[in-house]
Structures are given as structure tokens and as C-alpha cells.
N, CA, C and O of each residue as an XYZ file, in Angstrom:
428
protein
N     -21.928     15.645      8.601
C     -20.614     16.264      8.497
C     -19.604     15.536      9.356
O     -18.715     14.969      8.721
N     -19.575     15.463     10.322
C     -19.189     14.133     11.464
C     -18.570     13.249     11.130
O     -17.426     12.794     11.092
N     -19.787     13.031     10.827
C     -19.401     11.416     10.146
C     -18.400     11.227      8.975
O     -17.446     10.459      9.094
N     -18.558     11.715      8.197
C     -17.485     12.002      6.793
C     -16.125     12.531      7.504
O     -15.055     12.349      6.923
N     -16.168     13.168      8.727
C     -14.487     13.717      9.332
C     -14.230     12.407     10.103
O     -13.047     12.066     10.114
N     -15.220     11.491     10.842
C     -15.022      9.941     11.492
C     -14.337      9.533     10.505
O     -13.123      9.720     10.582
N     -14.805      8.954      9.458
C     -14.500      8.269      8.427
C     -13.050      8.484      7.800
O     -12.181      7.619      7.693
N     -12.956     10.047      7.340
C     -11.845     10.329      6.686
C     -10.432     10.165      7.651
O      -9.366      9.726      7.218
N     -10.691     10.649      9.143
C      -9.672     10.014     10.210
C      -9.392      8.820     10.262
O      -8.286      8.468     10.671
N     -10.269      7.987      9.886
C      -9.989      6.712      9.995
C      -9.450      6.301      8.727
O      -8.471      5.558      8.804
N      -9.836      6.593      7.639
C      -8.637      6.543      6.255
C      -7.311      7.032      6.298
O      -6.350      6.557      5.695
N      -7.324      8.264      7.244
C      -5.872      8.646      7.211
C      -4.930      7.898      8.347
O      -3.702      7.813      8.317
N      -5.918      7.324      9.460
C      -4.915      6.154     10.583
C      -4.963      4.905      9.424
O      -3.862      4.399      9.641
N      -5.321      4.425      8.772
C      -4.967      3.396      7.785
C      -3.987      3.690      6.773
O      -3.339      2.828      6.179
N      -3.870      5.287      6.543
C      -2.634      5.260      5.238
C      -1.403      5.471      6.276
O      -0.244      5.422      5.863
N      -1.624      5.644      7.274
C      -0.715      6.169      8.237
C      -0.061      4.304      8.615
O       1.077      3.934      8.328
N      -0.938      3.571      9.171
C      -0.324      2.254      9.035
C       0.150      2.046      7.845
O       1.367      2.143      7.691
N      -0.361      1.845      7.173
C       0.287      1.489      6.061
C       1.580      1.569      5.064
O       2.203      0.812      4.318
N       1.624      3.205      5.577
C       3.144      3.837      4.936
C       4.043      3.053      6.391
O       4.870      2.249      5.961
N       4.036      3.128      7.844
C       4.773      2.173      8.663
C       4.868      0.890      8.172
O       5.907      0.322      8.508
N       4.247      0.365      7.605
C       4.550     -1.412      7.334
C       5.113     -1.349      5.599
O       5.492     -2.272      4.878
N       5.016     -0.269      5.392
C       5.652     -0.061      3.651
C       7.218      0.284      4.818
O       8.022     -0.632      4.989
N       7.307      0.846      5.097
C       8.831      0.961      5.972
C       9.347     -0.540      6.269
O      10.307     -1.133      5.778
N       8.728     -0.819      6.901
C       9.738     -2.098      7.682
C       9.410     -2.735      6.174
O      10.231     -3.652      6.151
N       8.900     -2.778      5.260
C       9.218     -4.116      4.156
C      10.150     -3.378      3.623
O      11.104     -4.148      3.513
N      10.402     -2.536      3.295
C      11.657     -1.547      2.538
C      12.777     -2.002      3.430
O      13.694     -2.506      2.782
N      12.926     -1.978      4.432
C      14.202     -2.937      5.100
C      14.590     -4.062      4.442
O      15.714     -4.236      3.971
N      13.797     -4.732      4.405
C      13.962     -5.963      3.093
C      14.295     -6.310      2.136
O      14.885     -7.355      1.862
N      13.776     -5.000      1.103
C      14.637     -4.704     -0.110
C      16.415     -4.398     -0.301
O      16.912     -3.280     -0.165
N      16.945     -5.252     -0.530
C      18.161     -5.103     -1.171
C      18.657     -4.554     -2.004
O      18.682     -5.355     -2.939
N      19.153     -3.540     -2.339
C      19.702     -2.716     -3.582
C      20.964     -2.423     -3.800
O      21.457     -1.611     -3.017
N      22.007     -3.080     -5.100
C      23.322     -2.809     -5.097
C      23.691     -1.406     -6.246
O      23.180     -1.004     -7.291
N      24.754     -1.012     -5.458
C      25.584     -0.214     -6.814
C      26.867     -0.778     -6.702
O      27.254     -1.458     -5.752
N      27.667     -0.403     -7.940
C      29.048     -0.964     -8.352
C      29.787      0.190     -8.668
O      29.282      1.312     -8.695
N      30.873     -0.031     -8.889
C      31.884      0.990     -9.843
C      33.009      0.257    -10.077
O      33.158     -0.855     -9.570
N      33.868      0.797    -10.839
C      34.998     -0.110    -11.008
C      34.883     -1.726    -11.787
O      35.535     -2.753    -11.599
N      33.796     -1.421    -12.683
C      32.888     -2.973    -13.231
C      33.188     -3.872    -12.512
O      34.055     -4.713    -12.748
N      32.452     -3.794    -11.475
C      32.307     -4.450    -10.163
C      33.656     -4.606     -8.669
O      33.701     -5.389     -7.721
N      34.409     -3.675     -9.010
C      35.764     -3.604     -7.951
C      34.998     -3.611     -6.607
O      35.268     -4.483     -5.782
N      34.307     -2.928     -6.419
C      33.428     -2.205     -5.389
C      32.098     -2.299     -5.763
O      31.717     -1.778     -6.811
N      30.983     -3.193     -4.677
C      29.738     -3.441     -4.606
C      28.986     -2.854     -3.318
O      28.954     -3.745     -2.469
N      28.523     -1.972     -2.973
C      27.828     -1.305     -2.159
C      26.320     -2.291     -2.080
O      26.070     -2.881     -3.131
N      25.776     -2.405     -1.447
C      24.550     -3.090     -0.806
C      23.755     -2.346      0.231
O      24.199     -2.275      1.377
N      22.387     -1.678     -0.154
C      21.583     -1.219      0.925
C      20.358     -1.353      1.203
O      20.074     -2.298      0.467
N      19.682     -1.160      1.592
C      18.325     -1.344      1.617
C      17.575     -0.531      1.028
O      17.975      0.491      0.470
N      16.163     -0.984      1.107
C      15.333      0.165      0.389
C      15.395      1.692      0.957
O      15.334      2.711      0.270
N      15.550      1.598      2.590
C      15.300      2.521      3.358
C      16.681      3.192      3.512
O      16.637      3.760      4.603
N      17.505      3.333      3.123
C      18.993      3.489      2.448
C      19.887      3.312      3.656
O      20.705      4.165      4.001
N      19.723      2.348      4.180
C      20.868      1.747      5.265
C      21.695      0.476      4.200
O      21.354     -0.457      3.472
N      23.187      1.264      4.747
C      24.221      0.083      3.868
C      24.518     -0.905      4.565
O      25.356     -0.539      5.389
N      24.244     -2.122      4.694
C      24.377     -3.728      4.612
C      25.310     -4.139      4.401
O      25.630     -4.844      5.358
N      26.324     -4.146      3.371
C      27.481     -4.641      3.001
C      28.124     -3.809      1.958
O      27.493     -3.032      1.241
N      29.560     -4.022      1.893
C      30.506     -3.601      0.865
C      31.328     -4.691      0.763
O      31.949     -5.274      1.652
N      31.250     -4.970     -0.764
C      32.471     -5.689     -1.204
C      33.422     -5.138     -1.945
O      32.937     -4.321     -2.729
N      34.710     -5.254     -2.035
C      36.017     -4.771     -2.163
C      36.715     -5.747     -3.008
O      36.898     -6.855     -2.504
N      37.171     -5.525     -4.289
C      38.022     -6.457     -5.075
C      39.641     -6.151     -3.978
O      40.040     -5.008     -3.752
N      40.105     -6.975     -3.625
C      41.204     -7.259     -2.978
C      42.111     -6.608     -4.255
O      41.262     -5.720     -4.328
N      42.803     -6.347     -5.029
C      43.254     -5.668     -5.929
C      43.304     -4.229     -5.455
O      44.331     -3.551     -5.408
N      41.940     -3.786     -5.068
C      41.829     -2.120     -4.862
C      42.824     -1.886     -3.135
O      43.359     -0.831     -2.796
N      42.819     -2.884     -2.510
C      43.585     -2.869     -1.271
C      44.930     -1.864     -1.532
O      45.165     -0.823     -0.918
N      45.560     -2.328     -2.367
C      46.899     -1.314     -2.549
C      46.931     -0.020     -2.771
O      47.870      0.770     -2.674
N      45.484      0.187     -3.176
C      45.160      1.786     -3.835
C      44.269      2.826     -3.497
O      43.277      3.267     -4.076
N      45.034      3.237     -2.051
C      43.436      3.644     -1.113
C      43.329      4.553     -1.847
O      42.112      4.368     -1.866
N      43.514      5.808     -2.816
C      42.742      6.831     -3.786
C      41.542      6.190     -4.190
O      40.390      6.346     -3.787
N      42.085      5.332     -5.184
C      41.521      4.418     -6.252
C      39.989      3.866     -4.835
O      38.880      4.369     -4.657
N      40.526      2.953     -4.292
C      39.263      2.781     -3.193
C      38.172      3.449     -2.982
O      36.976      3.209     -3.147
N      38.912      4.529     -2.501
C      37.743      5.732     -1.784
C      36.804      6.121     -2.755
O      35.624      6.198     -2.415
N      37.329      6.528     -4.575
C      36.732      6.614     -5.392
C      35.529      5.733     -5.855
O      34.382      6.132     -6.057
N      35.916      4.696     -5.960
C      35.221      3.656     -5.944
C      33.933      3.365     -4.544
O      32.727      3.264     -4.774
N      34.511      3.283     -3.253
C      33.337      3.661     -2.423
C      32.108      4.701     -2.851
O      30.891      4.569     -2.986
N      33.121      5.888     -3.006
C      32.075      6.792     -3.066
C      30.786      6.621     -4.134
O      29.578      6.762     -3.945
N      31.457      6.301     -5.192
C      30.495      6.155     -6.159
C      29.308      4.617     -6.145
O      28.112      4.537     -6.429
N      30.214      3.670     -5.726
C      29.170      2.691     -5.469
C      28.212      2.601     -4.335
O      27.254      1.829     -4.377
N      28.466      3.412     -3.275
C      27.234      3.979     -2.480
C      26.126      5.434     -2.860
O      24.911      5.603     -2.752
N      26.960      6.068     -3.208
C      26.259      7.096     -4.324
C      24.819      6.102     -5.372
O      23.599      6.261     -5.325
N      25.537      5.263     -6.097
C      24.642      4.745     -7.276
C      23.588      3.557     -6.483
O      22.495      3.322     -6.996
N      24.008      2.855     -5.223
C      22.919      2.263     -4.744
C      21.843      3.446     -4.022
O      20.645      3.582     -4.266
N      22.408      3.975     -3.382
C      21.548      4.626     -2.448
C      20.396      5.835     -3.682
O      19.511      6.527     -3.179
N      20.603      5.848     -4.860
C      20.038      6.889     -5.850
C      19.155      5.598     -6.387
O      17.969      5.852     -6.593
N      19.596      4.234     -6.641
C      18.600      3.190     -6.577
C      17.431      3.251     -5.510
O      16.224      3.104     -5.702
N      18.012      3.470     -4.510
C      17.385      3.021     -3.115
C      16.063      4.087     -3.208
O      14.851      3.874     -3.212
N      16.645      4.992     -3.262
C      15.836      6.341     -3.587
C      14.313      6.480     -4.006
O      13.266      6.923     -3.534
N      14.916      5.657     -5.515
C      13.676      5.264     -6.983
C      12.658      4.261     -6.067
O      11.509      4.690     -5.964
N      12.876      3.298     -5.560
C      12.156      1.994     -4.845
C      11.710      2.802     -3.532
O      10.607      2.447     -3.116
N      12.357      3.846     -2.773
C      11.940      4.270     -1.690
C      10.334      5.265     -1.851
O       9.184      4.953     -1.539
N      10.896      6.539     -2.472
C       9.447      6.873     -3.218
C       8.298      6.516     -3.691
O       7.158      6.806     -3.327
N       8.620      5.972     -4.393
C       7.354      5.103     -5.511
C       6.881      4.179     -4.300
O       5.653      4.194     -4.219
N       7.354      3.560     -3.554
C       6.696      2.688     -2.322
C       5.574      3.566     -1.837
O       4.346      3.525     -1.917
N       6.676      4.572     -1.177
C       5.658      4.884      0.070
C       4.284      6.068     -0.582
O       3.217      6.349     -0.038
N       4.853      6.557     -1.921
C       3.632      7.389     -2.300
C       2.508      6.240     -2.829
O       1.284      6.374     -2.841
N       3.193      5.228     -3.203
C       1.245      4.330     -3.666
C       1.253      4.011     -2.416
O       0.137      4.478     -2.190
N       1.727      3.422     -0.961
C       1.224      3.439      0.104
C       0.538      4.507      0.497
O      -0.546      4.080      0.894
N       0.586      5.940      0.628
C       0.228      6.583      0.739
C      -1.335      7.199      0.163
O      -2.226      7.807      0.757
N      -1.200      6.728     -1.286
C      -2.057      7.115     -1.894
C      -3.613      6.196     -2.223
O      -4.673      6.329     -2.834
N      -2.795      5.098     -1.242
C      -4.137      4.006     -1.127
C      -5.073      4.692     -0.077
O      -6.248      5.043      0.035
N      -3.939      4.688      0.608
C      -4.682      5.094      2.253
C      -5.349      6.290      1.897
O      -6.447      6.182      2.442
N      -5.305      7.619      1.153
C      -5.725      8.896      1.704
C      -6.959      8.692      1.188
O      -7.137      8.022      0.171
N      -8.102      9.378      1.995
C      -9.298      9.600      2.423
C      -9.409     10.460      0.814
O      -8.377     10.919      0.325
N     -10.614     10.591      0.166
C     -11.151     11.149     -0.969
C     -11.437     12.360     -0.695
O     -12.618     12.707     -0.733
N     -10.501     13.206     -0.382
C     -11.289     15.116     -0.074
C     -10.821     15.618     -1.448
O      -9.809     15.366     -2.102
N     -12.008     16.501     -1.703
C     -12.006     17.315     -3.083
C     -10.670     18.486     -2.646
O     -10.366     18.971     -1.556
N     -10.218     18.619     -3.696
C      -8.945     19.579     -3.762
C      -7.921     19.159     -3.154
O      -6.991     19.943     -2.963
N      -7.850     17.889     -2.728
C      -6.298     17.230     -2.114
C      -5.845     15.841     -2.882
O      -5.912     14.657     -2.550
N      -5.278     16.622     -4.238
C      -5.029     15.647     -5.381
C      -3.553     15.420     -5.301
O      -3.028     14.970     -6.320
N      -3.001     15.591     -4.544
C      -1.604     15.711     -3.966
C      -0.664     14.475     -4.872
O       0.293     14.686     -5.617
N      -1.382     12.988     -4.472
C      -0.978     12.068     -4.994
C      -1.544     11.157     -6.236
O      -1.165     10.060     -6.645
N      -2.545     11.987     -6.660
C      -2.683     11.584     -8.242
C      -2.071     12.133     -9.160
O      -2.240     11.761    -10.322
């Protein structure tokens, strides 16, 4: 009995690394949204930190128009970011977890 709770601790400190190093590579990942067919380019990471914004110099005169445009092109990356953020860390997750009957959580 022991032994199988040794074991399964030690599957769960391995999914436990594992979802940490699925983190820091999600830093890595780059993900844009746009609006304004391309006025405004939002840039973030997997882990939904924004990186950059680009701004069509045009929208400068029109802070409404701008803000609109912000909003939505960080809105549509970060709902990207989202899709790539999940799906990462649950197959990280689901490598790592230990085989206990009735904890089908991630199949």
C-alpha cells in the first residue's frame, strides 16, 4: 500500500514539475489579436502578459476610435492566449497524474 502512495507522490512531484516548465515555455509563445484590419495589433504571451501594441499612426487623431480598437485587440489575443494556455497545461498535467481509479478528471 506504501509503496503505490511512494510512487503516486512521486508522479504527482513530476506533473507538478512539469506543469512549472509548461509555464515558463508559455512565456515564449507569442500570440496576436487585431481590430481595425490591422489598425491595432496587441501581442501577448501564452501566459497572457502583453508584450507589445502596435498602433496605425492614423488612429492617433481618434482617441474613441483607439481605445476601441485597444480594447478589442487585447480582448481577441488574450481569448487566443487562453485556447494555447489550457490545452498546454491540461496535457501537462495529464501526463504527469499518477493512475488512481476514479480520478478521471483529465481524460
Amino acid at each position: 500500500m506504501f509503496g503505490d502512495m511512494q510512487g503516486m507522490m512521486a508522479k504527482l512531484k513530476e506533473a507538478q514539475a512539469k506543469i512549472e516548465e509548461t509555464k515558463i515555455r508559455l512565456n515564449t509563445i507569442m500570440v496576436d489579436g487585431d481590430s481595425g484590419n490591422g489598425a491595432v495589433v496587441a501581442t501577448v504571451t501564452a501566459n497572457r502578459e502583453v508584450k507589445n501594441i502596435a498602433i496605425d499612426d492614423k488612429l492617433l487623431e481618434d482617441k474613441e476610435a483607439l481605445e476601441d480598437y485597444l480594447i478589442i485587440a487585447l480582448n481577441n489575443a488574450i481569448k487566443k492566449a487562453n485556447v494555447i494556455n489550457e490545452a498546454e497545461l491540461a496535457a501537462a498535467a495529464k501526463d504527469g497524474m499518477p493512475d488512481i481509479p476514479g480520478l478521471d478528471m483529465f481524460k
